[in-house]
N, C-alpha and C positions, 0 to 999 in steps of 0.2 A: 504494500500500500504506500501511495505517496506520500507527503505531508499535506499537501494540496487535497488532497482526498480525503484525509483523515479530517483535516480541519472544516472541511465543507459538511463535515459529518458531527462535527462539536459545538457547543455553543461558548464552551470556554475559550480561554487562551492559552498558550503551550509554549515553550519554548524549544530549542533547536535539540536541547540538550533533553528536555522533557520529552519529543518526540523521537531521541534514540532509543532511550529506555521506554515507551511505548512499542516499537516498532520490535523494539528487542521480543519484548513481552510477548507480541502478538505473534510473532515467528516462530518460537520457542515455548511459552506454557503449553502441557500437557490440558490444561483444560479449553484452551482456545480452539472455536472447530475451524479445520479447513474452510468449511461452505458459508460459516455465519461468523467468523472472525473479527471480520471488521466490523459491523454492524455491534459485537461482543465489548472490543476494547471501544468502541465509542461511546456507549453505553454506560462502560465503567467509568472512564473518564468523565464523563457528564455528572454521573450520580458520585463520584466518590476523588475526585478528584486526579491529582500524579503519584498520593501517594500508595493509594490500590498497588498500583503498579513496580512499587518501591518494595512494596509489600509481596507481591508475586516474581521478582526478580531473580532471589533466590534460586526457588522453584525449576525457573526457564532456564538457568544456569546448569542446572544440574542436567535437565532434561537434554540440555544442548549437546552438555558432555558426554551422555548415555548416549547419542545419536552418534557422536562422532567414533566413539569407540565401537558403535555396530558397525560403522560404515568401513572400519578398519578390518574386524572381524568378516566380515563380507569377504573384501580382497583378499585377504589372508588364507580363508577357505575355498577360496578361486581359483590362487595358486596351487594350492596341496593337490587340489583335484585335479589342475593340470599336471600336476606330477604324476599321480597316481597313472594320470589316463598315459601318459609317456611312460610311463614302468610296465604295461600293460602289451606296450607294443610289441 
């Protein structure tokens, strides 16, 4: 989501800095949906302000983390099993 879009979507005000950590949030929580996401943090933002998000940061960090180490695991077992299938030949 843009800023441009997010903000067309808020009635508050946000800063540059306030919408990294929104955008963070919204990329990353586990409970933001793919299909209602934005529609989710504009929402939050509206009713609860930057600090929601300040407050869900944690969370999206972790989650991030877990993503990136699947994505590692992935390759990882990518490789092996091209090995395998070349040990196979």
């Amino acid at each position: 989501m843009t800023q441009e879009e997010f903000a067309s979507r808020v009635s508050k005000k946000f800063s540059d800095d306030d919408f990294k950590l929104i955008d963070f949030v919204y990329m990353w929580h586990p409970l933001i949906s793919e299909v209602e996401g934005k529609d989710q943090v504009a929402y939050l933002f509206n009713q609860f302000g930057i600090g929601i998000f300040r407050e869900m940061e944690p969370k999206a960090n972790e989650a991030m983390r877990i993503e990136v180490e699947i994505s590692k695991l992935k390759k990882e077992i990518e490789k092996l099993t091209q090995e395998l299938a070349d040990l196979k030949k």
